[in-house]
MMTF fields as JSON, N, C-alpha, C and O atoms, coordinates in Angstrom:
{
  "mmtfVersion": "1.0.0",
  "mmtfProducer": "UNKNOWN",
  "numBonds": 403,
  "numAtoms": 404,
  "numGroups": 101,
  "numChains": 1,
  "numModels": 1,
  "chainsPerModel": [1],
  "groupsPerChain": [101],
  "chainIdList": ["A"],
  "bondAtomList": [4, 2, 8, 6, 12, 10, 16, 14, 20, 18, 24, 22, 28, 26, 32, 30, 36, 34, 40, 38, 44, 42, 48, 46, 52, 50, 56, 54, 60, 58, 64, 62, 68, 66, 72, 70, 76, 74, 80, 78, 84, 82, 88, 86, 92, 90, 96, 94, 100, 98, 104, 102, 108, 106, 112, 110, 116, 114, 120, 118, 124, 122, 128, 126, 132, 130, 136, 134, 140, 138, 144, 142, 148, 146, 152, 150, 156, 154, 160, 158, 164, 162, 168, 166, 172, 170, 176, 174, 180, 178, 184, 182, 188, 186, 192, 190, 196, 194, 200, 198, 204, 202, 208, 206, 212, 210, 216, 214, 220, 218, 224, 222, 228, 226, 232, 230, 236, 234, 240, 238, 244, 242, 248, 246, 252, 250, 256, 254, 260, 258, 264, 262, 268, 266, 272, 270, 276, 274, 280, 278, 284, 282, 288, 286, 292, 290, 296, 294, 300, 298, 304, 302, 308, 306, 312, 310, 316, 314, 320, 318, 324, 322, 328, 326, 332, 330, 336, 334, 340, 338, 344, 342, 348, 346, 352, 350, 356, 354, 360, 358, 364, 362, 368, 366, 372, 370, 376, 374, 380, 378, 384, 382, 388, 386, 392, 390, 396, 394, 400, 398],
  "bondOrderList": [1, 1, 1, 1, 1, 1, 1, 1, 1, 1, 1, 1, 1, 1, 1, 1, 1, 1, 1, 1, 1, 1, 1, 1, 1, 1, 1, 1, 1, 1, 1, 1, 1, 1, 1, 1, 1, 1, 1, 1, 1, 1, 1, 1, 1, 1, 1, 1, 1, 1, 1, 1, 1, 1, 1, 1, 1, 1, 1, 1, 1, 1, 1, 1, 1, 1, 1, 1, 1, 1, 1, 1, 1, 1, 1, 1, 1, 1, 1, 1, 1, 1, 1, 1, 1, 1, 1, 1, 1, 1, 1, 1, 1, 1, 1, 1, 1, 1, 1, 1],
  "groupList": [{"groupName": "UNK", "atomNameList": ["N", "CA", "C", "O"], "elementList": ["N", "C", "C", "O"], "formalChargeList": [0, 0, 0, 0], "bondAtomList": [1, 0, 2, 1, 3, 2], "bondOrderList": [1, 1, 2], "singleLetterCode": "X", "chemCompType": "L-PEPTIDE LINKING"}],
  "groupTypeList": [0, 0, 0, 0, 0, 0, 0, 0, 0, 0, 0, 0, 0, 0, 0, 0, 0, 0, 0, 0, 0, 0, 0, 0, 0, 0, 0, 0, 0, 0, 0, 0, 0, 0, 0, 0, 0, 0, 0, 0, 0, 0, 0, 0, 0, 0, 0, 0, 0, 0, 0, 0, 0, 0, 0, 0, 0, 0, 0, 0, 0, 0, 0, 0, 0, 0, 0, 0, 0, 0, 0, 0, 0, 0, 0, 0, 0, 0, 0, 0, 0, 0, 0, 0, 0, 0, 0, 0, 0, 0, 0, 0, 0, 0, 0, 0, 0, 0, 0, 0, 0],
  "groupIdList": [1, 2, 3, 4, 5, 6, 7, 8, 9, 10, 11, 12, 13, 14, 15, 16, 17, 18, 19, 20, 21, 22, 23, 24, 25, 26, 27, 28, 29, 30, 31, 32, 33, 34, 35, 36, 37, 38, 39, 40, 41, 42, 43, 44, 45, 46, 47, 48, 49, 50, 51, 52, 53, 54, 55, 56, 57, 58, 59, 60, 61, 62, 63, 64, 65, 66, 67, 68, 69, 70, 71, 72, 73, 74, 75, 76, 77, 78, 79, 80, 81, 82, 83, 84, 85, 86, 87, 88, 89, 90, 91, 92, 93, 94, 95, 96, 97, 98, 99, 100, 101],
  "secStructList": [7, 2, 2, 2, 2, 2, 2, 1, 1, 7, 7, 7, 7, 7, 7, 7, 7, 7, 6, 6, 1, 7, 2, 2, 2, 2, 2, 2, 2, 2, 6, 1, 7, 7, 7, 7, 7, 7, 7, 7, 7, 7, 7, 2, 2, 2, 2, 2, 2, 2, 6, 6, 7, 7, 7, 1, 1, 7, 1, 1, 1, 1, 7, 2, 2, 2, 2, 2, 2, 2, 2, 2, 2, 2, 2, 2, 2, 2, 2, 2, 7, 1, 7, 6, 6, 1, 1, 1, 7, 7, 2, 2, 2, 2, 2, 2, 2, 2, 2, 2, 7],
  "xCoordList": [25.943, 26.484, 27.934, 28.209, 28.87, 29.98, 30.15, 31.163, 29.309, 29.819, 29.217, 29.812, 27.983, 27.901, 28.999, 29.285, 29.651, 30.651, 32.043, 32.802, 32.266, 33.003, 32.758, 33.543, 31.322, 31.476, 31.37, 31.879, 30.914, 30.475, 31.15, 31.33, 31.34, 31.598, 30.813, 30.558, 30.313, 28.706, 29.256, 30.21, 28.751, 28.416, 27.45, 26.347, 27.696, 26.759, 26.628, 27.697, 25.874, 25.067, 23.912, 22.784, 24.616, 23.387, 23.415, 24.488, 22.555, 22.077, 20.742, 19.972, 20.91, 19.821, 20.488, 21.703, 19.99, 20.263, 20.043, 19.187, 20.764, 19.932, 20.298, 21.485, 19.344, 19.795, 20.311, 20.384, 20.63, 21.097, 22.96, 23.817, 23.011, 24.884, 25.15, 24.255, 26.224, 26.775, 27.475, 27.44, 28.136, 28.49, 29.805, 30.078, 30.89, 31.888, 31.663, 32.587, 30.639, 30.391, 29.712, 29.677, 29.304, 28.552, 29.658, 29.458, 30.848, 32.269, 32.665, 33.137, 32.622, 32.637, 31.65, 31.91, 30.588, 29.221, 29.604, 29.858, 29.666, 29.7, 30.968, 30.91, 31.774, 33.12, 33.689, 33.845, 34.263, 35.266, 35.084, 34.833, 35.198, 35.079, 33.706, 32.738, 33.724, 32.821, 33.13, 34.22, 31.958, 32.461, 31.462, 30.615, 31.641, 29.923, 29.986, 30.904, 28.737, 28.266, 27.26, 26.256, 27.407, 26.158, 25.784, 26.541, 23.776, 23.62, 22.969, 22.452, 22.855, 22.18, 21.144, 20.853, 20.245, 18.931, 19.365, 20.465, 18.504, 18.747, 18.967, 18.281, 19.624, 19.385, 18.24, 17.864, 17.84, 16.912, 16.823, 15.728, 18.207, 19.063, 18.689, 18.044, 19.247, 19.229, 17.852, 17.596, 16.666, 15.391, 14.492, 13.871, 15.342, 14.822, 15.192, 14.374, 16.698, 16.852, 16.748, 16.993, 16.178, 15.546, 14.212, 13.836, 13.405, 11.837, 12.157, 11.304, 13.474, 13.308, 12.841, 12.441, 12.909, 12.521, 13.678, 13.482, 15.076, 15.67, 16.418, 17.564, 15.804, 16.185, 17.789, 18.865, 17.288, 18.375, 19.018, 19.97, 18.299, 18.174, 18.447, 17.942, 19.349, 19.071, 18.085, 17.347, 17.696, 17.002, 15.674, 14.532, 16.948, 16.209, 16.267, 15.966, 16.643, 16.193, 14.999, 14.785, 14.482, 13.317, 11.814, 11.366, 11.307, 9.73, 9.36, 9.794, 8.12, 7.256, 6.652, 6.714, 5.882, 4.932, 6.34, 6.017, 7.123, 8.159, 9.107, 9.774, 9.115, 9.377, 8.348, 8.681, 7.219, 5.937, 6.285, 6.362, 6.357, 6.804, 8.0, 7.864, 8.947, 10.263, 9.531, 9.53, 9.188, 8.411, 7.75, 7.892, 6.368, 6.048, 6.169, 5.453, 7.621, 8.9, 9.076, 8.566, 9.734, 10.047, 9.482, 9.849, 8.377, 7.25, 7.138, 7.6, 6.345, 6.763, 7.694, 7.489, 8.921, 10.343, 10.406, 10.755, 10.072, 10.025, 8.778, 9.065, 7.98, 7.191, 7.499, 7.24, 7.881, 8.379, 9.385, 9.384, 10.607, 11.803, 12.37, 11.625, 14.049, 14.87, 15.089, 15.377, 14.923, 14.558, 14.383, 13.207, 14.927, 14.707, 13.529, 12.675, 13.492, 12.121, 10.618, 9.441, 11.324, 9.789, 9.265, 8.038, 10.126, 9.727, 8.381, 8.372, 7.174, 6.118, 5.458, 5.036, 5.403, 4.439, 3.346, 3.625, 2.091, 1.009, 1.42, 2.548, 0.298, 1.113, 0.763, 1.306, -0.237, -0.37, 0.754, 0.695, 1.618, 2.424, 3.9, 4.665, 3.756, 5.43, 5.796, 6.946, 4.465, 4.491, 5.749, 6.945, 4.712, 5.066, 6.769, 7.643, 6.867, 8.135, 8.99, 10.129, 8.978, 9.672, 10.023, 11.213, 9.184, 9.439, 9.953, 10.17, 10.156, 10.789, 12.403, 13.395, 12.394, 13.916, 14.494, 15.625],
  "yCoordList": [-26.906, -25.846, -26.143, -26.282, -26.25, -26.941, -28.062, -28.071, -28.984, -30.303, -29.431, -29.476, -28.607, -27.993, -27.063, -26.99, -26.23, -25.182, -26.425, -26.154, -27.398, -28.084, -28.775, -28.745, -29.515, -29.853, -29.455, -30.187, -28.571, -27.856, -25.996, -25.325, -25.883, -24.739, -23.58, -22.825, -23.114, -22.893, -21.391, -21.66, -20.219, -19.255, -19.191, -18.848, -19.53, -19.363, -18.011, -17.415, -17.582, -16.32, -16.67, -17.04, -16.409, -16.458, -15.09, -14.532, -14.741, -13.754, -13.681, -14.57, -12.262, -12.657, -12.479, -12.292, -12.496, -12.453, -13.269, -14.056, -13.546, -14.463, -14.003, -13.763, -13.861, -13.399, -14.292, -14.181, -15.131, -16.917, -16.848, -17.206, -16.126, -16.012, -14.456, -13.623, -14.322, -12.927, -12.873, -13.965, -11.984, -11.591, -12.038, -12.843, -11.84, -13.204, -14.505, -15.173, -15.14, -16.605, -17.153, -18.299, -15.99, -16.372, -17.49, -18.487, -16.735, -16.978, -18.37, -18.889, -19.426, -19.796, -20.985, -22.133, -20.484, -21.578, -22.204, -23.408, -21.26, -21.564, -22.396, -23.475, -22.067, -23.419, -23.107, -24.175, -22.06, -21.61, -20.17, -19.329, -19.783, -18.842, -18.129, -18.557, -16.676, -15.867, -14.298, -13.782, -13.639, -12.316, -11.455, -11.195, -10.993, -9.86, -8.283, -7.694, -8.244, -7.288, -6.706, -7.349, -5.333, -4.595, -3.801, -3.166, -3.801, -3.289, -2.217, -2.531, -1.069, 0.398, 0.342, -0.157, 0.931, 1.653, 2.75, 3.297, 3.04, 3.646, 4.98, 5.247, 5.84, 7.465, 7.899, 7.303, 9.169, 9.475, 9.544, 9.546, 9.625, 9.862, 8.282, 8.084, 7.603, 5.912, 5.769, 5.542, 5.877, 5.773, 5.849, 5.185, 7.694, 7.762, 7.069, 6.733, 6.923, 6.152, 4.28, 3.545, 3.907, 2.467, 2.511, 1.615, 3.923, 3.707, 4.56, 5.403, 4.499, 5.219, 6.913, 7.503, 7.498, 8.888, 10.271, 11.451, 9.252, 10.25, 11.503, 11.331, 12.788, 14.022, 14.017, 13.539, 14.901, 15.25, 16.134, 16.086, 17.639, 18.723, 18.89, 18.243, 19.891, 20.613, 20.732, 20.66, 20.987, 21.574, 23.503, 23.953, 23.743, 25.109, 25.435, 26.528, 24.44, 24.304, 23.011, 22.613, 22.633, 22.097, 22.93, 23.865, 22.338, 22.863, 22.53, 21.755, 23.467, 23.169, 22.044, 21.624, 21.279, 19.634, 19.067, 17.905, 19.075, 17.844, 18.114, 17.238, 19.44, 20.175, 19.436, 18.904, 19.492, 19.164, 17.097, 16.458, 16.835, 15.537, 14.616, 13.454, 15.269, 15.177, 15.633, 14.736, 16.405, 16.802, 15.827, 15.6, 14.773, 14.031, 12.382, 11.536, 12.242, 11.141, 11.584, 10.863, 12.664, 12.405, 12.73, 12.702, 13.033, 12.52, 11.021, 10.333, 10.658, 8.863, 8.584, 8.232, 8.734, 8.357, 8.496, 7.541, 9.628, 9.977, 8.871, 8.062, 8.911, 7.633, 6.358, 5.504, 5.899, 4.621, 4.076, 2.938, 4.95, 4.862, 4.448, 4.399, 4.067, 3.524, 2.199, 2.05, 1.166, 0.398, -0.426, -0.782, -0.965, -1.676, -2.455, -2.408, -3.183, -4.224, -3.581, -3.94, -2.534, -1.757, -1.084, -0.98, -0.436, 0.167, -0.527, -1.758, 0.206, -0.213, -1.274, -2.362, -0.946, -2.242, -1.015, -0.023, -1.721, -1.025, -0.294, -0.269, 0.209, 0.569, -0.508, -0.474, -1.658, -2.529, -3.706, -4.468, -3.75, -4.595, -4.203, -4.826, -2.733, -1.858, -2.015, -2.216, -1.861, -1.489, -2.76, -2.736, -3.703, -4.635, -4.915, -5.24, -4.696, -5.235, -4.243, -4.71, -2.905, -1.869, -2.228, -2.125, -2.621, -2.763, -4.118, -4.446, -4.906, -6.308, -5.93, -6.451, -4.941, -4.285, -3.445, -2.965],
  "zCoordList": [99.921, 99.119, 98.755, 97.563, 99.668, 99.294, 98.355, 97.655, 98.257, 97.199, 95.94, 94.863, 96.095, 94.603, 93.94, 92.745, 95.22, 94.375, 94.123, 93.192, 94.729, 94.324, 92.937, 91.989, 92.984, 91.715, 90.685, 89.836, 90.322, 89.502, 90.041, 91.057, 88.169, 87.785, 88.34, 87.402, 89.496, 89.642, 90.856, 91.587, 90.962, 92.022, 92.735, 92.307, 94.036, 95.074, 95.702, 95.832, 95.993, 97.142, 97.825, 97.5, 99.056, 99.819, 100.719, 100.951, 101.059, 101.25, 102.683, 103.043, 103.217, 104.682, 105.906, 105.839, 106.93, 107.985, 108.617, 108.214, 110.079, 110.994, 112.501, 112.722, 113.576, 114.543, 115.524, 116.747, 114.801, 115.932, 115.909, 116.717, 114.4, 114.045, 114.831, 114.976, 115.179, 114.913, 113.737, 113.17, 113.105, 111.732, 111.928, 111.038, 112.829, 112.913, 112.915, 112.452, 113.325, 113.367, 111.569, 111.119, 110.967, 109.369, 108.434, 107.74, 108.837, 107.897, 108.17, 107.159, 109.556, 109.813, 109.607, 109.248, 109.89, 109.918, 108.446, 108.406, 106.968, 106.022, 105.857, 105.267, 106.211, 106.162, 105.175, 104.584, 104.384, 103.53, 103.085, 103.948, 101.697, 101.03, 101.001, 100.372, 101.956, 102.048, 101.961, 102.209, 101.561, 101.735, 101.776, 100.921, 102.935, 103.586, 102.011, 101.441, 101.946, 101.091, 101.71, 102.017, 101.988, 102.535, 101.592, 100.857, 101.559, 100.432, 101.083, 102.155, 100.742, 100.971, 100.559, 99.472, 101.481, 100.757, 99.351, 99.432, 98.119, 97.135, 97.555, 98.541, 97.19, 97.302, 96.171, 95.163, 96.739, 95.817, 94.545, 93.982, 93.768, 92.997, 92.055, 91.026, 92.745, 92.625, 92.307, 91.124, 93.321, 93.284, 91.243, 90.413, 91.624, 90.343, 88.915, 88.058, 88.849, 87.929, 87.793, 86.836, 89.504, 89.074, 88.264, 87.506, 88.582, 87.905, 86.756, 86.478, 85.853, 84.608, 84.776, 83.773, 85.863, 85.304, 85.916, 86.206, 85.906, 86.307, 85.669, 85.254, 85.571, 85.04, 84.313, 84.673, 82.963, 82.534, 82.188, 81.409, 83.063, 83.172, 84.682, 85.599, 84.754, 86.646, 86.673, 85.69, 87.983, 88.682, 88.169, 88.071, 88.065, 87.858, 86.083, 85.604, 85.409, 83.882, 83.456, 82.311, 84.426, 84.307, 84.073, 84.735, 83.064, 83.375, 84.448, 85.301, 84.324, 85.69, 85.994, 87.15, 84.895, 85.153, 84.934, 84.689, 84.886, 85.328, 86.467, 87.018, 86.788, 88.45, 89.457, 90.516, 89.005, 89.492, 89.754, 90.803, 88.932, 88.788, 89.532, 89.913, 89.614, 90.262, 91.857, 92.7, 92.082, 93.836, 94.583, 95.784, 93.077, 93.721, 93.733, 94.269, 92.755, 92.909, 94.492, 95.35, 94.84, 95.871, 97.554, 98.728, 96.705, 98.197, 98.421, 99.331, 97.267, 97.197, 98.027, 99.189, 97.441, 97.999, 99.75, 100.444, 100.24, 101.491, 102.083, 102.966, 101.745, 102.553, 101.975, 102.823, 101.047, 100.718, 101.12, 101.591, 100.974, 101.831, 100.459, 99.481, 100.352, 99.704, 99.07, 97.882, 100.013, 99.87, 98.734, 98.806, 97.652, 96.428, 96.43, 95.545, 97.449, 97.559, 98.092, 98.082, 98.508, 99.134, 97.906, 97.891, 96.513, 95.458, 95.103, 95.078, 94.81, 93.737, 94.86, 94.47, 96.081, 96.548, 97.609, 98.282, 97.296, 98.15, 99.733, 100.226, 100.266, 101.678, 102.625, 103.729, 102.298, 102.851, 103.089, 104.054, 102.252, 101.573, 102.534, 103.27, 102.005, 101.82, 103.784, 104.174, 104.883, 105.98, 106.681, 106.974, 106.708, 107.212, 106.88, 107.683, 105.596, 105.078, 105.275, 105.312, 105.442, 105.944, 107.416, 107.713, 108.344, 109.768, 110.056, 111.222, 109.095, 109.391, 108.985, 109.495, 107.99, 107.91, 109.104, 109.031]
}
């Protein structure tokens, strides 16, 4: 990674965990220029406007089938969790990868 950001004009990210580093030793292992980014699970808020359907009306100036709609966004949401990568994947899929987080 180093001879590439050296030679070239180029941005690296890497990204992940590992349970072998502690989070002082990451900065280090890599051997120069680093900088920790923690990313959040979405708020519900977030949720809705990654799948395009987030309201543009309050709450209590909504119709009902899109009251109705917004309820079961966020039932979804409540068993899916936040999660960017868990969005839109089966429950077969979403489980596993929820509990490895």
């Amino acid at each position: 990674m180093r001879r590439l950001l050296d030679a070239h004009d180029t941005e690296v990210f890497v990204s992940g965990s590992s349970t072998k580093l502690l989070s002082t030793e990451v900065h280090t292992s890599l051997r120069g220029r680093s900088m920790e980014v923690l990313v959040h699970p979405f708020s519900f808020r977030e949720s809705l406007r990654h799948a395009g359907d987030q309201p543009n009306v309050p709450w209590h100036g909504m119709r009902p089938d899109h009251r109705a709609a917004v309820d079961a966004s966020l039932r979804r949401y409540l068993t899916t969790g936040g999660f960017p990568e868990a969005q839109g994947l089966d429950a077969l899929d979403r489980f596993p990868l929820l509990k490895g987080l």
